[in-house]
C-alpha positions as CSV (number, residue, x, y, z in Angstrom):
1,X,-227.2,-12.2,16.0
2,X,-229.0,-14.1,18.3
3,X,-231.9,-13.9,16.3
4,X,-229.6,-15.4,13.1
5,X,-229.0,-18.6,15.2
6,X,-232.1,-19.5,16.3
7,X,-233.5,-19.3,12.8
8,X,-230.7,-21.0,11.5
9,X,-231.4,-23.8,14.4
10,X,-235.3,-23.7,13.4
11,X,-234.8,-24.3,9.8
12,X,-231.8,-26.6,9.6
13,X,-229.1,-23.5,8.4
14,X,-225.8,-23.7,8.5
15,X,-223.9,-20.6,9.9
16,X,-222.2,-19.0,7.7
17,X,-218.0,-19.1,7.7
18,X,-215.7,-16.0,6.7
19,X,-213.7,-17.4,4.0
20,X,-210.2,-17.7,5.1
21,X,-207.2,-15.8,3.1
22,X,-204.7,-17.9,1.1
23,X,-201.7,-18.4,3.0
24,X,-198.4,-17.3,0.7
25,X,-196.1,-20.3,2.2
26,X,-193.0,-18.9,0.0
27,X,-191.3,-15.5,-0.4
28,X,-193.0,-14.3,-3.5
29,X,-189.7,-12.4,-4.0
30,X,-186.9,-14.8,-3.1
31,X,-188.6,-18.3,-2.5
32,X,-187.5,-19.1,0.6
33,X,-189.8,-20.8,2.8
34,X,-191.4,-20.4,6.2
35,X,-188.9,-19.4,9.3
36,X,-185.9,-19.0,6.5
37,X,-183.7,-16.4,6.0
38,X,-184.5,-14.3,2.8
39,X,-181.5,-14.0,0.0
40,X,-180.2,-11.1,1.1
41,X,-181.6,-7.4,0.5
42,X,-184.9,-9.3,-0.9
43,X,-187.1,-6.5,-1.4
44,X,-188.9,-8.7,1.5
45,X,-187.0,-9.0,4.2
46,X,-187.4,-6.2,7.2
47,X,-184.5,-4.5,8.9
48,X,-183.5,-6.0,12.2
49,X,-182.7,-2.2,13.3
50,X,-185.7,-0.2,12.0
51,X,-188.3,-2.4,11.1
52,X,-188.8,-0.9,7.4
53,X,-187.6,-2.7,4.0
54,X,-184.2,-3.4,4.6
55,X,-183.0,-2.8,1.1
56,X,-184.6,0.5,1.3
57,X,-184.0,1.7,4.5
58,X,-180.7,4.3,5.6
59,X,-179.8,1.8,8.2
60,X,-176.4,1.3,6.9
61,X,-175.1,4.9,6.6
62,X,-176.2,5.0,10.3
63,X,-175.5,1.8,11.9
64,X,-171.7,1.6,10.3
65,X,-171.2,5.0,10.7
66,X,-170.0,5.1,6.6
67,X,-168.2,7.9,6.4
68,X,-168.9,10.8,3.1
69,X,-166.4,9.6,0.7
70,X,-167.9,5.9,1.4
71,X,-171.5,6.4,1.3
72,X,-171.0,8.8,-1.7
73,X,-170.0,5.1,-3.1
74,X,-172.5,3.5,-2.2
75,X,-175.1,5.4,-3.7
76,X,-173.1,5.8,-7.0
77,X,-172.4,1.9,-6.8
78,X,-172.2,0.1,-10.4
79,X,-170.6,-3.1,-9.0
80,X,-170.6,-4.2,-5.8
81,X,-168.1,-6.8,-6.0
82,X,-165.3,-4.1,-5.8
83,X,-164.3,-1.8,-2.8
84,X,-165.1,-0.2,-1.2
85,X,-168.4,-1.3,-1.8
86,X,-168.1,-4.9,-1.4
87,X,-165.9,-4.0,1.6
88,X,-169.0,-1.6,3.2
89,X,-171.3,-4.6,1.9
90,X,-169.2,-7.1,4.1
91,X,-169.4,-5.2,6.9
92,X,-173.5,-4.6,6.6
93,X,-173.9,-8.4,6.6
94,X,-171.8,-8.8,10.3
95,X,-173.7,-6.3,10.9
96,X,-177.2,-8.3,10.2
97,X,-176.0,-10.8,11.7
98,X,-174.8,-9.6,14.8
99,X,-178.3,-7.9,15.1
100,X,-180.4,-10.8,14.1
101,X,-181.5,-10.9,10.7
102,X,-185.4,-11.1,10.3
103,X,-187.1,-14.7,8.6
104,X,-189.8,-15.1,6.2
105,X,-193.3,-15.7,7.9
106,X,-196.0,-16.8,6.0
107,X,-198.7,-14.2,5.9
108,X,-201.9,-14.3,3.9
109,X,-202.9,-12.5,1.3
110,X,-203.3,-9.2,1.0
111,X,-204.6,-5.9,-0.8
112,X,-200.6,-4.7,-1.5
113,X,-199.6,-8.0,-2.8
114,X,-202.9,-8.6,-4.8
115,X,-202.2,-5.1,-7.0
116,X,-198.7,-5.8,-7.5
117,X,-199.8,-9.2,-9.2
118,X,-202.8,-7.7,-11.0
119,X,-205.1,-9.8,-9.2
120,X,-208.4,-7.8,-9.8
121,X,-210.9,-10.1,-7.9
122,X,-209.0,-10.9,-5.1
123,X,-208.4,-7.2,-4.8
124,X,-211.6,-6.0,-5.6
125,X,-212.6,-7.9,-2.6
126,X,-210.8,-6.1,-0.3
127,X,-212.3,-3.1,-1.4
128,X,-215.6,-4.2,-0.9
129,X,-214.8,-5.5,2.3
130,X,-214.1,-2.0,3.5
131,X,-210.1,-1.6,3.2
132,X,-209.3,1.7,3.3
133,X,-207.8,3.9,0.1
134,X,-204.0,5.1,1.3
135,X,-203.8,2.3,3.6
136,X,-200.1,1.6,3.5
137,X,-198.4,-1.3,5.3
138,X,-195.1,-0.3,7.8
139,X,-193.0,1.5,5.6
140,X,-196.1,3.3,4.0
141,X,-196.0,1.5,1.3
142,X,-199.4,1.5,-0.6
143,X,-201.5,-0.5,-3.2
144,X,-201.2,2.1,-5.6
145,X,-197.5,1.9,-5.4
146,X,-197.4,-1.7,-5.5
147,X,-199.9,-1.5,-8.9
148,X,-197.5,1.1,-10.4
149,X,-194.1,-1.4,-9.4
150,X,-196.2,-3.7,-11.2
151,X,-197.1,-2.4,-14.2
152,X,-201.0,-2.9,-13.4
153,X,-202.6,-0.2,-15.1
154,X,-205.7,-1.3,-14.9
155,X,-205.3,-1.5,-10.9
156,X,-204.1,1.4,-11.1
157,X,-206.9,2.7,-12.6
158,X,-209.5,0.4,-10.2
159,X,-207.8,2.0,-7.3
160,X,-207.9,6.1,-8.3
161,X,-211.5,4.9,-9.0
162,X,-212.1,3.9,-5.6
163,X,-210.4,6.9,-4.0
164,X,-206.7,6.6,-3.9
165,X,-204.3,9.7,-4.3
166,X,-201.8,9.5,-6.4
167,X,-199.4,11.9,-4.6
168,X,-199.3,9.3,-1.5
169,X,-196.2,9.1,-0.4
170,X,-194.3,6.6,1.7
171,X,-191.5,6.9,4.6
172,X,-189.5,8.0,2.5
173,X,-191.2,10.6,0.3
174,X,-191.5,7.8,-3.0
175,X,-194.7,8.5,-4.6
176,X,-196.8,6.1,-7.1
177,X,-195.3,7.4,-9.8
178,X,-191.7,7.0,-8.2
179,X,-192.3,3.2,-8.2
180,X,-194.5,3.2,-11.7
181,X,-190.3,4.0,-12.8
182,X,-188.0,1.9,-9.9
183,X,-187.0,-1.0,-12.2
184,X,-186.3,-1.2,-15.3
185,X,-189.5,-1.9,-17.8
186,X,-190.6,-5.1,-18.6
187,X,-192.9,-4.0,-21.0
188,X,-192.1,-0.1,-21.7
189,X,-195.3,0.3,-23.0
190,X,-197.2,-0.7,-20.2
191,X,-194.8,1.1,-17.8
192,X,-195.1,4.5,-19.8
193,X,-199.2,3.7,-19.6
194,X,-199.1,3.8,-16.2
195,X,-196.9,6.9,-15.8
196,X,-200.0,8.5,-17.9
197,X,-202.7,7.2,-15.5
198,X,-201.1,8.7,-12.7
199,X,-199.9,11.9,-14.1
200,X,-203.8,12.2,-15.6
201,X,-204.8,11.8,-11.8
202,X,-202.6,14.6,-10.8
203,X,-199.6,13.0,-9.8
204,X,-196.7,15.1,-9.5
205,X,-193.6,14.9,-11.9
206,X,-191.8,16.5,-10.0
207,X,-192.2,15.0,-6.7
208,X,-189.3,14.0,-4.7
209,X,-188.1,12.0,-2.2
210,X,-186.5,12.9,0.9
211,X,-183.5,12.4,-0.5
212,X,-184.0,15.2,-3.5
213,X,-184.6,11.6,-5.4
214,X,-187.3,13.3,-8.8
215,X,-189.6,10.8,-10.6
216,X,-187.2,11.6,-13.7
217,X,-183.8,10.7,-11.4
218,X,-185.4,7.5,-10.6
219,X,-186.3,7.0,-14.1
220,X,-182.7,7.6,-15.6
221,X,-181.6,5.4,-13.3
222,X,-182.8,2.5,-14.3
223,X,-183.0,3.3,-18.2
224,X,-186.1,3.6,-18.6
225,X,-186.1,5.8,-21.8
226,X,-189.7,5.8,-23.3
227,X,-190.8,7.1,-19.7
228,X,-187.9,9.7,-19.4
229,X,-189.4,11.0,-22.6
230,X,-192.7,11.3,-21.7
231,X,-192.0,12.9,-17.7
232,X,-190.1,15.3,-19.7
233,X,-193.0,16.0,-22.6
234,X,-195.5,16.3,-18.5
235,X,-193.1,19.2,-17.1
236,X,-190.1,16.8,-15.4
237,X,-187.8,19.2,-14.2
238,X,-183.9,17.7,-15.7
239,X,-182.0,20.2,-14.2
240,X,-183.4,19.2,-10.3
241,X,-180.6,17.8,-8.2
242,X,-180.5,15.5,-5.0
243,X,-179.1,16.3,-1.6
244,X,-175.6,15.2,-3.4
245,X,-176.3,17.7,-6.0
246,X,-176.8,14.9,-8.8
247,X,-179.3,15.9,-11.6
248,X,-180.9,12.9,-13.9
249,X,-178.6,13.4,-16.1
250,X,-175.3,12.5,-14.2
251,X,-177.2,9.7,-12.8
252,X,-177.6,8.4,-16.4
253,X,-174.4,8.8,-17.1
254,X,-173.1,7.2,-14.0
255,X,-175.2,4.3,-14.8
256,X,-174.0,4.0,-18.8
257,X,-177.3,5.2,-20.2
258,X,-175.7,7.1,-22.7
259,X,-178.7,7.9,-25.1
260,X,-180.7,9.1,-22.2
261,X,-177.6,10.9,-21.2
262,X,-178.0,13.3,-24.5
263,X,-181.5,13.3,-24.0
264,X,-181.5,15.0,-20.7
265,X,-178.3,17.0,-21.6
């Protein structure tokens, strides 16, 4: 090092700078800015009583104490502007605010937020730079899982390249190929393309969460039909149920999917 200055004195060098990250100045969910409260339950903003994604987290069951009958509701919730789950809802936000609801902080970029976007260089750069495969941020959340949310499939396939595993799981037991099937499909093409990548890599179709939540629950869900078919063509499991002793099917049904409903029938 020494040796790198005095050279760099001798023959007029500059020394060289890291380059600095971008700074995200805006949700890149919601929009709000800097020291602002997010729009509630952005998939952003952190729970003031666990620290994970709020809109993931089971703070609410414990925190307001819901009882069976209500947190049955909850999770079977079509509209929330009725009760009792606007009532439960009501209560959550005192609740967030007694507690202190957590603000946006600009941060810079990073690996997570780079695969979600299908930003190859910046990612690739990471890589290179020595961040580690199956790094996951506080929840566990991973780049792979963030690539899959996205519909990157060629991140996807960048980062099993470079050593990811696609049974990685986060807090909660969500794999990859839980999150390739979370929302429903922009482009289902693209979606059921990444379902293949991972399931190629040795994903597991019949991973759960630890909730009893299956790839092909998650899947029904949120309608995604052209990736129901093909988890069930990979080995899905319909007839699995979840801790409330739901299967894929009722969760279709609950959700008025009705062709996927016959399909998993």
């Amino acid at each position: 090092m020494i040796f790198k200055r005095i050279k760099s004195l001798i023959f007029g060098q500059k020394n060289e700078e890291k380059p600095t990250r971008p700074t995200v100045a805006t949700c890149p969910d919601c929009g709000v800015g800097s020291g602002e409260l997010h729009d509630l339950f952005c998939t952003r903003e952190k729970c003031p009583f666990c620290g994970g994604q709020l809109c993931t987290c089971a703070c609410i069951g414990t925190v307001l104490k819901l009882s069976d009958d209500e947190q049955r509701a909850l999770d079977e919730c079509i509209d929330d502007s009725v009760p009792p789950v606007s009532e439960i809802n009501q209560r959550w936000k005192e609740a967030l605010r007694s507690k202190g609801r957590i603000p946006f902080e600009a941060f810079g970029n990073d690996p997570i937020r780079s695969a979600y976007r299908g930003e190859s260089t910046a990612l690739k750069s990471f890589l290179d730079a020595g961040y580690p495969p199956n790094a996951a941020n506080e929840v566990g959340y991973t780049a792979l899982m963030a690539a899959a949310r996205g519909e990157q499939c060629e991140i996807i396939h960048l980062l099993l390249l470079r050593g990811w595993t696609a049974n990685f799981p986060d807090h909660r037991g969500l794999t990859a190929l839980h999150w390739a099937v979370a929302q429903p499909a922009s482009d289902p093409k693209r979606q059921v393309a990444c379902v293949t990548a991972l399931v190629d890599a040795g994903a597991d179709v019949n991973a759960c969460s630890a909730e009893g939540v299956s790839v092909l629950m998650n899947a029904a869900w949120f309608g995604n039909g052209h990736a129901v078919k093909h988890l069930l063509q990979a080995g899905a499991d319909a007839s699995h149920k979840d801790t409330d002793g739901r299967t894929a099917r009722d969760l279709a049904t609950t959700r008025g999917h009705a062709d996927l409903a016959k399909l998993l029938a």
